[in-house]
C-alpha positions as CSV (number, residue, x, y, z in Angstrom):
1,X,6.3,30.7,-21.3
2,X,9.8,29.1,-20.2
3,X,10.2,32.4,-18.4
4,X,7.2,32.1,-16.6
5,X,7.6,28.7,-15.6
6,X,10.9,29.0,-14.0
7,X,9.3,31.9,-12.3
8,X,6.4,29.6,-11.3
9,X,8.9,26.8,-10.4
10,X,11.4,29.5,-8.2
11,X,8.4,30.1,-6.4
12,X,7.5,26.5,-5.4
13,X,11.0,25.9,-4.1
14,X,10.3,29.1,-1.9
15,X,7.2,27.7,-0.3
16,X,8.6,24.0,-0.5
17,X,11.9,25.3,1.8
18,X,9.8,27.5,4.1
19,X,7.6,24.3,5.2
20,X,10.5,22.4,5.6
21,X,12.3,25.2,8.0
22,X,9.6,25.2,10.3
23,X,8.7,21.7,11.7
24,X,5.7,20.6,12.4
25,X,4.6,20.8,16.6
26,X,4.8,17.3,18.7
27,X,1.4,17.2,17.5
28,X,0.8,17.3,14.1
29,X,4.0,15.8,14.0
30,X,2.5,12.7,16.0
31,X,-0.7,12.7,14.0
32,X,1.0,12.8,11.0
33,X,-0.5,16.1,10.0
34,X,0.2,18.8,8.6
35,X,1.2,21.8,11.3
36,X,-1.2,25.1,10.2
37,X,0.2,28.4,11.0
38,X,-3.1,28.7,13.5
39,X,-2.2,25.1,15.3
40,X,-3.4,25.1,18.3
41,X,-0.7,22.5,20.2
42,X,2.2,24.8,18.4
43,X,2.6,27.0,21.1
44,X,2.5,24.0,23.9
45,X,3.4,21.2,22.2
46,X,6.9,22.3,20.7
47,X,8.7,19.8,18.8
48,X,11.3,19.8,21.2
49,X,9.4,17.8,23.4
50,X,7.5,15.2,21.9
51,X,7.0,12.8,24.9
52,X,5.2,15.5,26.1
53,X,2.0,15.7,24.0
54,X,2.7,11.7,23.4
55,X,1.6,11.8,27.0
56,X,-1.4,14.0,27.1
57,X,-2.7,11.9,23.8
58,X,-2.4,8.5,25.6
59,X,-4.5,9.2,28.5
60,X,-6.8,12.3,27.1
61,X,-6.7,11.9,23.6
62,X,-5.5,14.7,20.9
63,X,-9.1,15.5,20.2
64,X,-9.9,16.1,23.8
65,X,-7.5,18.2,24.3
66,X,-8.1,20.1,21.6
67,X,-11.6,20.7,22.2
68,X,-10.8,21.7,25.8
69,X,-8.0,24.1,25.0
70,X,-10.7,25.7,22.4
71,X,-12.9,26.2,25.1
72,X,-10.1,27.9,27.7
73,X,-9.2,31.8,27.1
74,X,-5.9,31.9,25.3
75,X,-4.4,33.2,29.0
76,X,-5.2,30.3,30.9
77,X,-4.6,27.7,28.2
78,X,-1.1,27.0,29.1
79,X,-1.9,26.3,32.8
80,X,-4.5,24.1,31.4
81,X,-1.4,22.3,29.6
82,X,0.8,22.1,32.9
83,X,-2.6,20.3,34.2
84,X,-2.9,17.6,31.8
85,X,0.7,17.7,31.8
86,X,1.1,16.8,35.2
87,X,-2.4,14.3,35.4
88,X,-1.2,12.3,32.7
89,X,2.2,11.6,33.8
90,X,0.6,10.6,37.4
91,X,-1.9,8.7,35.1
92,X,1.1,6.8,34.1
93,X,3.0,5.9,37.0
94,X,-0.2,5.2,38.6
95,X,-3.3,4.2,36.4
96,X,-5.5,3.8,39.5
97,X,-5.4,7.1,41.7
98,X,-3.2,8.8,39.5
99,X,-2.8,12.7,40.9
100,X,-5.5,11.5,43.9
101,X,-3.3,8.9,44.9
102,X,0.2,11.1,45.5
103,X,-2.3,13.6,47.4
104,X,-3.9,10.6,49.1
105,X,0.1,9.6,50.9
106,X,0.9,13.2,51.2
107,X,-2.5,13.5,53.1
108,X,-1.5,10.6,55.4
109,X,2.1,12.0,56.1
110,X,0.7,15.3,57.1
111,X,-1.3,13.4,59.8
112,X,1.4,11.3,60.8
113,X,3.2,14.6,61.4
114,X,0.8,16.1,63.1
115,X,-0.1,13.0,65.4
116,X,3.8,13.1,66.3
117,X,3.5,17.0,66.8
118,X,1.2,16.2,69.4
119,X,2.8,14.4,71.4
120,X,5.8,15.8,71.5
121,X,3.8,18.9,72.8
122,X,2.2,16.5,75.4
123,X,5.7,15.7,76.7
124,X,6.4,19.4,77.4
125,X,3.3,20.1,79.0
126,X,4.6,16.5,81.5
127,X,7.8,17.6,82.0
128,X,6.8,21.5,82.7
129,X,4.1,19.8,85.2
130,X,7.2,17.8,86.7
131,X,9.7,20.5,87.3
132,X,6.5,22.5,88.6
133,X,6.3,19.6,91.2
134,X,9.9,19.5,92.2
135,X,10.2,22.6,92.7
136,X,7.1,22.9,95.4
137,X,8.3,20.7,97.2
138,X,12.1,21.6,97.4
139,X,10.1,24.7,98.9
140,X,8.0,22.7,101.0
141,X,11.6,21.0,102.9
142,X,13.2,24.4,103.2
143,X,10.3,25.5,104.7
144,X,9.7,22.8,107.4
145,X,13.8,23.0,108.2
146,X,13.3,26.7,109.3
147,X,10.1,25.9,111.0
148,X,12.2,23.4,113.0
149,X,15.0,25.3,113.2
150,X,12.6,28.5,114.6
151,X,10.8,25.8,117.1
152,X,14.4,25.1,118.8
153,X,13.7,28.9,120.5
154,X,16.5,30.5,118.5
155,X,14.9,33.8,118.9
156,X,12.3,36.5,117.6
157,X,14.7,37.5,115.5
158,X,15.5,34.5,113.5
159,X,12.2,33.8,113.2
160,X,11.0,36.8,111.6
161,X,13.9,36.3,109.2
162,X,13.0,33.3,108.6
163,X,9.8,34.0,107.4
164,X,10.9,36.9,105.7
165,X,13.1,34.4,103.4
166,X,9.8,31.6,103.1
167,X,7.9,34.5,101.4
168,X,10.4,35.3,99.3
169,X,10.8,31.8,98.2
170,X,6.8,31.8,97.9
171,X,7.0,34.6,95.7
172,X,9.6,33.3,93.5
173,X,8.5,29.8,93.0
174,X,5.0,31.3,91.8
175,X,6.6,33.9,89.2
176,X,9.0,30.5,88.2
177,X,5.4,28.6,88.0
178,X,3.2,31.7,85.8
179,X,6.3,31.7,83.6
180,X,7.0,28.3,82.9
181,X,3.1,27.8,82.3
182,X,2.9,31.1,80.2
183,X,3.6,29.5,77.2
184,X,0.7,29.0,75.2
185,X,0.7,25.5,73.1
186,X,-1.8,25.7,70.7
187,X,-2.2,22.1,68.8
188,X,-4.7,22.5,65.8
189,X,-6.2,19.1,65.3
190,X,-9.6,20.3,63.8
191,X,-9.0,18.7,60.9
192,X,-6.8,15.7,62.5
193,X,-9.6,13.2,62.1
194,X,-11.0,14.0,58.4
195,X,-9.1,13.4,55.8
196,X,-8.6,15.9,52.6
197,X,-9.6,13.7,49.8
198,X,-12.6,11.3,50.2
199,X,-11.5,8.5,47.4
């Protein structure tokens, strides 16, 4: 009988040291519980992390959670956990909006940026228009000095040069024109005006 209750008694010590080397998850440690080999916030909830799951249970509730974890394939359950992760943590920091909220101002910089995009593209398209205009009439001057200087009676000669050189200049000043207007700018503003998130 003494035999066997030693044995008995070796035995409890066994089980009694194996619980206490593995600790509980943030869980069951947080619920005061006892952690089950099958828990299901063991693999996501290590105890390593317990502001983690002390989180998720503030704003969701451990019972939630575990009811939608249940309900997700075991393959997508630990994205579900980065979700309510991240949800309850902007929850938080902002128990208004929350996640909508830090979208919401993201939303409104992208316009900002985009606004400012636009006109900056604007400008180009000004000062292209400018130098476009400078440059036509820089042609338009040299073209009435050899006029004048042709109407003086300086010769055949000189003046079929002449207009030799004002084609030339024609010709160049277009191909300066179709390549400083061949660039296409392209501003997408299609969605400019309506905002991602309708709160």
């Amino acid at each position: 009988m003494r035999e066997r209750e030693k044995g008995m008694g070796g035995r409890k010590q066994v089980q009694n040291s194996r619980l206490a080397s593995s600790s509980p998850c943030a869980g069951c440690k947080l619920l005061r519980r006892r952690c089950a080999h099958d828990c299901i916030f063991a693999p996501y909830f290590p105890a390593s992390e317990p502001l983690k799951f002390a989180t998720v249970h503030k704003v969701f509730g451990a019972s939630n959670v575990s009811k939608l974890l249940q309900d997700i394939p075991v393959q997508h359950r630990g994205d579900a956990v980065s979700s309510l992760v991240y949800e309850a943590n902007a929850r938080v920091r902002d128990p208004i909006y929350g996640c909508v909220g830090a979208i919401s101002s993201l939303q409104h910089q992208v316009e900002s940026l985009q606004a400012q995009l636009a006109l900056a593209q604007a400008e180009m398209v000004n000062l292209r228009m400018r130098q476009a205009t400078y440059l036509a009439h820089q042609l338009g001057q040299e073209s009435l000095q050899n006029n004048t200087y042709i109407g003086l009676g300086k010769g055949a000669a000189v003046s079929t040069d002449s207009s030799a050189m004002s084609s030339q200049k024609l010709v160049e000043c277009d191909a300066n024109m179709k390549a400083m207007f061949n660039l296409d700018v392209v501003v997408d503003q299609t969605n400019l005006g309506s905002p991602m998130w309708s709160c």
